[in-house]
C-alpha positions as CSV (number, residue, x, y, z in Angstrom):
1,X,-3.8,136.7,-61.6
2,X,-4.7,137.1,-65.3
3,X,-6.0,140.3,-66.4
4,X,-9.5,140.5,-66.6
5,X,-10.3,142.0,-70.1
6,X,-12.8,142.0,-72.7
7,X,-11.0,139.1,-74.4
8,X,-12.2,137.2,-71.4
9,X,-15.7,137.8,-71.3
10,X,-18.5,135.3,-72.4
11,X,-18.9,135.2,-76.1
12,X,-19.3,131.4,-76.5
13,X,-21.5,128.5,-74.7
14,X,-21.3,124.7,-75.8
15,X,-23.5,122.5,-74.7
16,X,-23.0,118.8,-74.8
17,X,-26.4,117.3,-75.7
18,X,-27.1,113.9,-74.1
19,X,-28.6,114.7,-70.5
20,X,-27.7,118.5,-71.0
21,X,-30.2,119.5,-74.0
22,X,-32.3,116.3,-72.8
23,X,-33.0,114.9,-70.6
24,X,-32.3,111.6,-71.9
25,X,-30.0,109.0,-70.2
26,X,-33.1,106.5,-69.0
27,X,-34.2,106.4,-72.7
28,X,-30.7,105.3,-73.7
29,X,-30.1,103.2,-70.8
30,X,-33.5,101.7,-72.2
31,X,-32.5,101.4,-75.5
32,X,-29.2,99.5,-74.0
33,X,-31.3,96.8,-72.2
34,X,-33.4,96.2,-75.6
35,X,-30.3,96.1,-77.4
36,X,-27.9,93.5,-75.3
37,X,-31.2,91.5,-74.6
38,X,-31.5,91.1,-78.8
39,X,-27.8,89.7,-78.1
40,X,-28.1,88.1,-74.8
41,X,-26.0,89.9,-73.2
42,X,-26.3,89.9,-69.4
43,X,-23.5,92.0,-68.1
44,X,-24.1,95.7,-69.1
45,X,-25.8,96.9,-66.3
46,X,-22.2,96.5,-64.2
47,X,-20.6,98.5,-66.9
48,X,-23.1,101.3,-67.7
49,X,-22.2,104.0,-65.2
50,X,-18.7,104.4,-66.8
51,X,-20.2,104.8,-70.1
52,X,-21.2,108.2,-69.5
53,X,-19.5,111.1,-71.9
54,X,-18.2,108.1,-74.1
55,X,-17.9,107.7,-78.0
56,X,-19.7,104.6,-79.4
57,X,-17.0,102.7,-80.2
58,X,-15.5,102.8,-77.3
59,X,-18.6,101.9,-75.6
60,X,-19.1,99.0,-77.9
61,X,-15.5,97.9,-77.3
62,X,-16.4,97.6,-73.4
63,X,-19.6,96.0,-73.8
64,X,-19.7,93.2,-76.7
65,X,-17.8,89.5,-76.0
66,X,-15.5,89.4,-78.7
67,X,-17.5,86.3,-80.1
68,X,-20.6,88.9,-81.1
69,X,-17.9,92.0,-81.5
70,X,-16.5,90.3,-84.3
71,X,-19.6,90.2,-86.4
72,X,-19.5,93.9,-87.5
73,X,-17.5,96.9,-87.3
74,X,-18.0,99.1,-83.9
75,X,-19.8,101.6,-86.0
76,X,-22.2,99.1,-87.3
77,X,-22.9,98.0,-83.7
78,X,-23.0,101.7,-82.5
79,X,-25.8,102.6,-85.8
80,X,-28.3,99.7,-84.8
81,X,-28.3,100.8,-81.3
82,X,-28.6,104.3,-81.6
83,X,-31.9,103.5,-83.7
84,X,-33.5,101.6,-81.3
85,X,-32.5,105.2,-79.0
86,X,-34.2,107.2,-81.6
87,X,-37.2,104.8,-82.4
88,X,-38.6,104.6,-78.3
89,X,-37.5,108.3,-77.6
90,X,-39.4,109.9,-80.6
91,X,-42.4,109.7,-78.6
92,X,-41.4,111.2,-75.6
93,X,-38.2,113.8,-76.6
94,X,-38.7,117.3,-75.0
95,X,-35.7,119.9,-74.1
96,X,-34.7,119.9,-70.6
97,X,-36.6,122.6,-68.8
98,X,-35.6,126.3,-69.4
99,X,-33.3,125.2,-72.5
100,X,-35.4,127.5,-75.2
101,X,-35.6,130.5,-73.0
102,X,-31.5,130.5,-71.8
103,X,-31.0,129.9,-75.5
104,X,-33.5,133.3,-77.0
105,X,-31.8,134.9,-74.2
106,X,-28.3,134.1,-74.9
107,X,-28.4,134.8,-78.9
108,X,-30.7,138.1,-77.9
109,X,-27.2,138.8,-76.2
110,X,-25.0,137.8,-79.3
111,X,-23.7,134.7,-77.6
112,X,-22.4,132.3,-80.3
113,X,-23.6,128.3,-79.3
114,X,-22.2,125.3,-80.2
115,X,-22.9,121.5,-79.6
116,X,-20.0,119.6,-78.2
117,X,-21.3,115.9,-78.1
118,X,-19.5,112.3,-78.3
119,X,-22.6,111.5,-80.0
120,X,-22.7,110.1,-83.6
121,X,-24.5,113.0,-86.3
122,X,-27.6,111.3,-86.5
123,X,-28.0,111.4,-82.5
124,X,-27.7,115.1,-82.8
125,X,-29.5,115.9,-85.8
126,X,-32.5,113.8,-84.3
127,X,-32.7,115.6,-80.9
128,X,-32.4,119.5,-82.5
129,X,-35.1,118.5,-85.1
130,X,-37.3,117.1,-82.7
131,X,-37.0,120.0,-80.0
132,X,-36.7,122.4,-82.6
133,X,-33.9,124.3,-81.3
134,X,-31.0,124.0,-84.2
135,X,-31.4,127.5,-85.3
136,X,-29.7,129.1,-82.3
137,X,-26.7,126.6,-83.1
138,X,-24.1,128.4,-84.9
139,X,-22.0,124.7,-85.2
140,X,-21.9,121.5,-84.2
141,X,-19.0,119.2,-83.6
142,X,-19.4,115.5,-82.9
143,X,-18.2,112.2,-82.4
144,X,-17.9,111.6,-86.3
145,X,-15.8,115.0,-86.2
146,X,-12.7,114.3,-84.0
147,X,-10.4,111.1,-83.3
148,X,-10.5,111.6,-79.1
149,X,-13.4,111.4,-77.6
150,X,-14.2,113.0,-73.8
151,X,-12.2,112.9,-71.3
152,X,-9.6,114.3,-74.2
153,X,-10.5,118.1,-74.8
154,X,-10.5,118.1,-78.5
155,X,-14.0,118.1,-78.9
156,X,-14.6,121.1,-76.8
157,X,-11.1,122.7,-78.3
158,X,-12.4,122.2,-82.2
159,X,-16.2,124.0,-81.1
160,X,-14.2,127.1,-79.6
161,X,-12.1,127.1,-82.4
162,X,-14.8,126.9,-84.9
163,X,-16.5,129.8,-83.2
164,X,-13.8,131.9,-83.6
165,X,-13.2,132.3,-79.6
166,X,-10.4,131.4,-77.4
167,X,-11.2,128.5,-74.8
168,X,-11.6,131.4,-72.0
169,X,-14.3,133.2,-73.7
170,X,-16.0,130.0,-73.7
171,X,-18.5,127.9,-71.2
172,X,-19.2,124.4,-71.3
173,X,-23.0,122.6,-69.5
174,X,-22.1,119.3,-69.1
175,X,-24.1,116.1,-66.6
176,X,-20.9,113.3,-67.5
177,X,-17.8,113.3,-65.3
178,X,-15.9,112.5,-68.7
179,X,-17.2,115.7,-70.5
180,X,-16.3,118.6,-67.2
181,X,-12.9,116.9,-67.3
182,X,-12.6,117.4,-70.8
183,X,-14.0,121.0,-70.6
184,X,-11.7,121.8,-67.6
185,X,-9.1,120.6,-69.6
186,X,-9.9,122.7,-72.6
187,X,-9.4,125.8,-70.1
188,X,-12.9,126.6,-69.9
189,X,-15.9,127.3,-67.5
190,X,-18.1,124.3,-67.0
191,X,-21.5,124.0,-65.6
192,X,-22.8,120.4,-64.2
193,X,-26.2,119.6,-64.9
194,X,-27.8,117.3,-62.9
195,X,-29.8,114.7,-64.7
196,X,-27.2,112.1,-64.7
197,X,-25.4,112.1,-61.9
198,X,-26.5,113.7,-58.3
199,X,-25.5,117.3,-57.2
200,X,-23.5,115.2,-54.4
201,X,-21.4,113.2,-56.8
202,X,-20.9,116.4,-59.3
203,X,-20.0,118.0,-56.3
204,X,-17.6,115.5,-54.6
205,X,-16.1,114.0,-57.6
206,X,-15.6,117.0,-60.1
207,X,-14.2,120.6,-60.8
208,X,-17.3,121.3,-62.4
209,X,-17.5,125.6,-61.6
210,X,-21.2,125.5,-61.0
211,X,-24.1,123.0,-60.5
212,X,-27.5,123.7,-61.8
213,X,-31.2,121.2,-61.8
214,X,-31.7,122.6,-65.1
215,X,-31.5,125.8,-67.1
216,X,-34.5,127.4,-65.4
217,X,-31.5,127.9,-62.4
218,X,-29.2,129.8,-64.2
219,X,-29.1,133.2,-66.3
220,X,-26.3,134.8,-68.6
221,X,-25.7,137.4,-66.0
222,X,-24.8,134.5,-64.3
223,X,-22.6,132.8,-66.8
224,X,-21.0,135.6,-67.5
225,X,-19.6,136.3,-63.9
226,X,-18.7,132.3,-63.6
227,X,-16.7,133.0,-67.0
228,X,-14.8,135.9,-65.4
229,X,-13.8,134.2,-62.4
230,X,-12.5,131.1,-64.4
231,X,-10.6,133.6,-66.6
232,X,-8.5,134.8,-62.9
């Protein structure tokens, strides 16, 4: 058993951001059916769910024929859908429920945050602007800034080490099955939202520590003592 010390304690939370600081995963499911309609493309619904966590380019390398692949780079293909994403959800965006209090409360507590998405910069940028919640990020690490995207850990690896903090003193909120194994991976806590997939799948089908609706269901008292038994 490791010794519990204050070198394992919470001092770090990294959220991922699509379907953890929004709830956003019909809009881009959305966006994906105005998209491969624009290139008549008929099969994405059968490959969807196991997009979840995923850079763009490797999304784009599952979904498009090679006959329309061809056309552009991956990142060109990834740009033009991402602003049909932004374009229908700038209506509608809103943090998931309880994000802005959990986040006051955890930089009240001097809790260092980070953003851990496979999202591209722009994604990011879009949904902290719009919800007005980049000022209790300390950094922000994206798909643009690493070469592995989840499942790999480096994503989650870079944040804690650009906070300064061991992966221990660290906890991850993640909704992907891709994203808690790359937390778990990374050696750190990881809380499962629900807004993706079910409380039964999370449940069933990952090592996800803890499994919340959304942040109205969970405190830092709480984190803290799901950190400490992830440190034993």
């Amino acid at each position: 058993m490791k010794c519990i010390t204050s070198d394992n304690m919470l001092k770090g939370v990294i959220f991922d951001m699509d379907g953890v600081l929004v709830d956003n995963t019909p809009i881009h499911i959305e966006a994906f059916d105005i998209f491969c309609r624009r290139y008549g493309i008929d099969d994405w619904r059968t490959k969807i769910d196991g997009f979840y966590g995923m850079g763009n380019d490797d999304i784009m390398s599952a979904l498009l024929p090679e006959s329309i692949r061809s056309q552009k780079s991956l990142k060109e293909w990834g740009a033009e859908k991402e602003a049909v994403y932004r374009e229908i959800y700038t209506p509608r965006i809103k943090p998931l429920n309880g994000l802005r209090n959990l986040l006051a409360e955890l930089k009240a507590d001097g809790i260092r945050c980070a953003v851990g998405s496979s999202a591209c910069r722009e994604n990011v940028g879009f949904v902290l602007d719009k919800c007005d919640i980049g000022e209790y990020f300390d950094i922000i690490v994206c798909g643009d800034d690493v070469t592995r995207c989840k499942p790999d850990p480096e994503i989650y690896l870079t944040a804690a080490d650009r906070l300064g903090l061991r992966p221990s003193e660290c906890i991850v909120f993640e909704d992907a099955k891709a994203g808690i194994e790359a937390g778990k991976k990374a050696g750190m806590a990881v809380i499962a939202v629900a807004t993706s997939l079910s409380r039964e799948i999370l449940s069933a089908e990952t090592a996800a520590d803890a499994i919340i609706n959304d942040f109205t269901e969970i405190t830092v008292a709480t984190m803290k003592n799901i950190a400490m038994l992830n440190s034993r």
